[in-house]
N, C-alpha and C positions, 0 to 999 in steps of 0.2 A: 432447555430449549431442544425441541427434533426437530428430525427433517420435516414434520408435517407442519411448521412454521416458516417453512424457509420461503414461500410466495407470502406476498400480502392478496387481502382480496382484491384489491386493485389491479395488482398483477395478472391475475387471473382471469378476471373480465377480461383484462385486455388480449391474452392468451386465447380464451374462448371469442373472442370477437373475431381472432384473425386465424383462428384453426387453429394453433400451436398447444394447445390444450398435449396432447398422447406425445407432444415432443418435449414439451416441457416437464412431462411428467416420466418421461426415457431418461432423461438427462435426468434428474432429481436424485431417481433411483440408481444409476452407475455415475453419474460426474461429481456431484455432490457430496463431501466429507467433512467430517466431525472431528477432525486431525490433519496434519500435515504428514500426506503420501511420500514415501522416499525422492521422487521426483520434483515435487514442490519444493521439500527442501535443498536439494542442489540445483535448482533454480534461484531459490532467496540467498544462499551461499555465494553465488555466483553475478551477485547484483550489484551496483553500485549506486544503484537511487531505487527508490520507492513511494508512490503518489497515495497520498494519505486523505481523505474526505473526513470530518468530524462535522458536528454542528455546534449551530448556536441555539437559542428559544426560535429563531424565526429563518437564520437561512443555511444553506449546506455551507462548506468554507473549507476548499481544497489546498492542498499545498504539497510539492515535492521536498523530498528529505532526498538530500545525496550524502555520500561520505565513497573513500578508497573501500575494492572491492572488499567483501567480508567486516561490513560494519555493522552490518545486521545479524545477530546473533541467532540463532535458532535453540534456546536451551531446550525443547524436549518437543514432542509430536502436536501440542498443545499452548505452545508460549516461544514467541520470538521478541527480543529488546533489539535495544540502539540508543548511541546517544543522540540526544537532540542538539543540533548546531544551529541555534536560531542566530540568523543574521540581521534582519534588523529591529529585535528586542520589542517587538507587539506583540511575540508571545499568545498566536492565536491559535497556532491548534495546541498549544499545552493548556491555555485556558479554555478551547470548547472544551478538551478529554477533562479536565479541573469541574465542568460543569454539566458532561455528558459523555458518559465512558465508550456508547456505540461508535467504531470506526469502521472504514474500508478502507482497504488496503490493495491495491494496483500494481504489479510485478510485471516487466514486459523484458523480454531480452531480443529489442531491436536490432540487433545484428544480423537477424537469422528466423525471420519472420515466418518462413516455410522450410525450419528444421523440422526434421524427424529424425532423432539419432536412435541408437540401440534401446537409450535409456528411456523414453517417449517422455522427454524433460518437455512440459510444455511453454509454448513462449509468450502466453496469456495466463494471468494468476490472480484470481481475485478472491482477499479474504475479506470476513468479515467478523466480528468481536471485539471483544471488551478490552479497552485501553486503559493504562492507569501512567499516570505522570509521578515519577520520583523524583521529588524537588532539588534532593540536596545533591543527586548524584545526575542530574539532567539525563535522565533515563527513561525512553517511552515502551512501555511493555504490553504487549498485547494477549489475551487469551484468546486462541480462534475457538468460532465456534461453529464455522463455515468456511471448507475452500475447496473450489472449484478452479479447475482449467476453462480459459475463457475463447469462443472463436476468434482468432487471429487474423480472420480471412480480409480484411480491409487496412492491415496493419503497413505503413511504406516500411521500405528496407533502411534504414539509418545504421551508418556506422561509428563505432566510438571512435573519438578523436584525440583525448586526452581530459586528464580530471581537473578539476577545477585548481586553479592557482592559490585558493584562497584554502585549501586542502593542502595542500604539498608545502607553502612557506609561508611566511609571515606578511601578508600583503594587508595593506589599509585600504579599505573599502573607499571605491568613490563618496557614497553616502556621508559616511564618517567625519568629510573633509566641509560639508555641507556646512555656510552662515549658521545655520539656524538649528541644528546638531549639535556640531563639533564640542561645543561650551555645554552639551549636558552630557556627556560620555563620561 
C-alpha cells in the first residue's frame, strides 16, 4: 500500500467538487505517514481510551476501548497492541477484525483541544491498518499503515474526571445482575 491509495476515488470527486483538491493533496504529502512519528506515539502513550471503527459485510460498527493510562502498547513505529476488555461478551469488534482486518483508529487528548507544546504532540490522531485478534491472549494488534494528525478545530474542551470504577476494583456490572443474563454468566 502507498500513499497514492490513501484517497478513494470517492473522496476525490468530492475534493475536486468543493476545491480542496491542492489542499488535500498538501496534506497527503507532509501530514500523511506510513509509521508512527515520535509525536504520535507520546500521544498514544499518554491515552487512556481509544475509538476503534471495524466492519462487518454491510455496516461500519464503532466502539471505544478504555483501560488506565498506558494500556496501549506501542511495540515499534509500525505496531501498537492492547488488551481487549470486552464488557458485555458480543464480541463485535474482535469478531468484525476475526472477519475483516481494516480498522481505524481515533486518538484525541480532550483536555487540551488547542495545545501546542514544544513537542507539536497533536491532539487529533487518526490511524488506519490492519488488526489482528489473538484469541487466547485477548490481545488487539494493529499494523498501521497510515497516520495522520487530524484538525481539532471543532473539538469541546473536556476534562478527565477519573477512570472507570470497573478498572480500578472489582465492581459487578448492572447488566450482569439482569433476569435474563445473570443465569448465563
Amino acid at each position: 500500500m502507498t500513499k497514492k491509495n490513501f484517497f478513494t476515488t470517492h473522496q476525490r470527486k468530492i475534493q475536486k467538487l468543493n476545491k480542496g483538491i491542492n489542499v488535500a493533496n498538501a496534506l497527503l504529502k507532509h501530514r500523511v505517514y506510513e509509521n508512527l512519528r515520535p509525536e504520535y506515539i507520546k500521544l498514544i502513550k499518554s491515552s487512556n481510551f481509544l475509538i476503534i471503527s471495524t466492519n462487518t459485510k454491510k455496516y461500519p460498527d464503532t466502539s471505544i476501548k478504555c483501560g488506565l493510562k498506558g494500556f496501549i502498547k506501542v511495540k515499534n513505529k509500525n505496531l501498537i497492541k492492547w488488551k481487549d476488555y470486552d464488557g458485555n461478551r458480543m464480541f463485535r469488534t474482535t469478531g468484525n477484525i476475526s472477519g475483516n482486518k481494516f480498522v481505524s483508529l481515533l486518538f484525541f487528548d480532550l483536555d487540551n483541544p488547542d495545545k501546542k507544546d514544544k513537542s507539536n504532540t497533536p491532539v487529533k490522531l487518526r490511524i488506519l491498518g490492519e488488526a489482528k485478534f489473538e484469541k487466547t491472549k485477548k490481545i488487539i494488534s494493529v499494523k498501521i499503515k497510515y497516520a495522520f494528525s487530524n484538525c481539532p478545530r471543532y473539538l469541546p474542551n473536556y476534562k478527565f474526571v477519573s477512570y472507570s470504577k470497573f478498572l480500578l476494583k472489582k465492581v459487578t456490572p448492572e447488566w450482569k445482575r439482569r433476569s435474563y443474563i445473570k443465569d448465563l454468566l
